[in-house]
Steps between C-alpha positions, in 0.01 A plus 500: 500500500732762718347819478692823608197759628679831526348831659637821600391452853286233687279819646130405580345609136307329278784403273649309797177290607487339151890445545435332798189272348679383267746407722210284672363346233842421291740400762396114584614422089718791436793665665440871569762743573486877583698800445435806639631819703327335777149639684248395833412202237800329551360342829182322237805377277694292812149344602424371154902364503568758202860607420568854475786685375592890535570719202501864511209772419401445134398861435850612601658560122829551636729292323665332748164374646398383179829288436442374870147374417631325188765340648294368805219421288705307224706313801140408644382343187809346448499362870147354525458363151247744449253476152314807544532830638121665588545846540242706673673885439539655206894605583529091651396401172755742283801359740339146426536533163865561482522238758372300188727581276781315727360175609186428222187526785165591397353815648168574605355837580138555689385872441280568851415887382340646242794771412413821435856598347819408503439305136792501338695386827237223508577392106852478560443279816240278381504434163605128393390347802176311582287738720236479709239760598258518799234614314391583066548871598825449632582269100327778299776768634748314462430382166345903406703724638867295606483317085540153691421171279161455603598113437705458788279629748239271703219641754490327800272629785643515834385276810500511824563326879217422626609276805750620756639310838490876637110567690625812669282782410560843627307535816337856355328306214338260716397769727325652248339276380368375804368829537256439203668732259484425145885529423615641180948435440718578231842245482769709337819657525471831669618684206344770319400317122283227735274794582570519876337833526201441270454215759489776832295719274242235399519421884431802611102603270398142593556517870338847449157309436550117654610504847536101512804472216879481571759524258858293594814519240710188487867568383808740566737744288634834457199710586370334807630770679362730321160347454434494860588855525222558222277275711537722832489776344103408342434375888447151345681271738231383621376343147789405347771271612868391324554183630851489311630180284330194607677148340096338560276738299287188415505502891378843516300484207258237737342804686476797218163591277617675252834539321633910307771486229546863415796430343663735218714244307464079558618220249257237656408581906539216711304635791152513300611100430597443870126661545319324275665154628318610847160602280555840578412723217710812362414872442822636286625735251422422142871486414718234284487197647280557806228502208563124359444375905176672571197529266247785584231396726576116522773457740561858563500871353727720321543882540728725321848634684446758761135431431431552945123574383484185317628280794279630728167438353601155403608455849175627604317269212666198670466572868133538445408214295552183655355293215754691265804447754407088512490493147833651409674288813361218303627613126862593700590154598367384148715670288756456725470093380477560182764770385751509778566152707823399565469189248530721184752661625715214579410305180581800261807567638635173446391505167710814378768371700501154306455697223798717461704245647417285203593780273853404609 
């Protein structure tokens, strides 16, 4: 098969690392192709030998950018013999579909987020393709509130990387923990709906009673600057570090305790996956998708949003029970086997790709 995987950016996200692992596992008996407005993941497509092409922001609606897109897009297809195009943005999908229209490829969409509006947009860009959703949560929406044919869409749960040629870890983490401290990291985009500042306020009443816990937040965005500022100004520095975007979080991963979500909005979180792969379990928000990874008390906890009360004492219930903390490091790595290895993943995206290529 040729398979067109189109994004609006190759940013580090979570969208982008199960681009780039399907990339892995497809490209020995498949050509892959990319097109994008380019990102720092560009570097990960040249080592893997990947082929990427530019097209222009995807959320721009300008008409001219659209009829660029198209005509790139269709030329691409057209170019590299390409079956299927597997979009991974709603607006990459809508352009896809026109792209359709002119040379006959089937198109693919993977819905990442469970939307919280936006439905009718999402209707006119995803209905009558084959769809694939992160999580149930992330299906029931779009089958509920966006009227999509609940036939055409397939759940497939994400997976994750859990080797990397890359040891480095950031010298403050293994300080830490060389220190003794039991450390406690959230891996997220420093942006406001992944809870940053639930995570410096949760920080904050545990360090109030435990003296031997550090937090650390792996990722970067928008409100780094301004999350530091909130950090300084609660004379935290000393408790909490932002260690920025790391391409090894499995690296990272090695040396923490205890992984936060506090998340607003998910479709299916890779980090609590990238944890549990480690045996690390999870306290997060009892939100859509979050909710199908962790189950209460067996690999983890959940808490309602904003719920800083709720992530302390489980902190607390962890730290202090060592029998507890064993058994849920255990029941991590196990359900990590069983619901999210990278097997599934592989096998049942073949199978929807032979599929609708047989619908030809």
């Amino acid at each position: 098969m040729n398979i067109l995987y189109i994004n609006n950016s190759m940013h580090l996200g979570g969208d982008n690392k199960c681009i780039l692992k399907l990339c892995k596992q497809l490209k020995d008996n498949n050509k892959i192709i990319i097109a994008s407005k380019g990102g720092v993941l560009e570097s990960e497509l040249t080592n893997l030998g990947i082929k990427h092409y530019y097209i222009k922001d995807v959320v721009n609606k300008m008409p001219h950018v659209i009829l660029s897109n198209i005509r790139t897009l269709v030329k691409i297809v057209k170019d590299e013999n390409i079956d299927i195009i597997h979009s991974h943005h709603r607006m990459a999908t809508l352009t896809a579909k026109i792209v359709s229209k002119f040379t006959g490829v089937r198109v693919i969409h993977t819905q990442h987020l469970c939307i919280e509006d936006k439905f009718k947009l999402t209707n006119l860009a995803l209905s009558n393709v084959q769809i694939i959703t992160v999580s149930n949560a992330a299906k029931e929406i779009l089958k509920n509130k966006s009227g999509l044919n609940e036939e055409n869409i397939t759940t497939i749960y994400n997976t994750v990387e859990t080797e990397n040629k890359n040891k480095v870890v950031d010298k403050k983490l293994i300080d830490l923990k060389d220190k003794g401290y039991f450390i406690i990291a959230q891996v997220s985009r420093v942006i406001d709906y992944k809870g940053i500042y639930d995570f410096v306020d949760v920080a904050e009443e545990v360090v109030k009673e435990n003296d031997k816990i550090r937090f650390v937040l792996i990722g970067d965005g928008p409100e780094k600057e301004n999350l530091e500022k909130y950090i300084n100004e609660k004379i935290l520095k000393e408790y909490i570090y932002l260690l920025g975007s790391k391409n090894n979080v499995i690296e990272h991963l090695k040396y923490v305790d205890l992984l936060l979500l506090c998340s607003y909005i998910e479709g299916l979180p890779l980090a609590p996956l990238e944890a549990f792969s480690q045996g690390i379990p999870v306290i997060a928000t009892n939100i859509d998708g979050t909710n199908e990874e962790i189950i209460n008390g067996y690999n983890g906890y959940l808490v309602e949003k904003k719920d800083i009360e709720g992530f302390k004492t489980k902190i607390n219930q962890i730290y202090r029970d060592k029998e507890l903390l064993d058994k849920l490091k255990e029941n991590s790595f196990k359900i990590y086997s069983e619901k999210f290895d990278e097997k599934q993943y592989r096998e049942k995206h073949i199978e929807i790709y032979k599929k609708i290529l047989k619908e030809d």
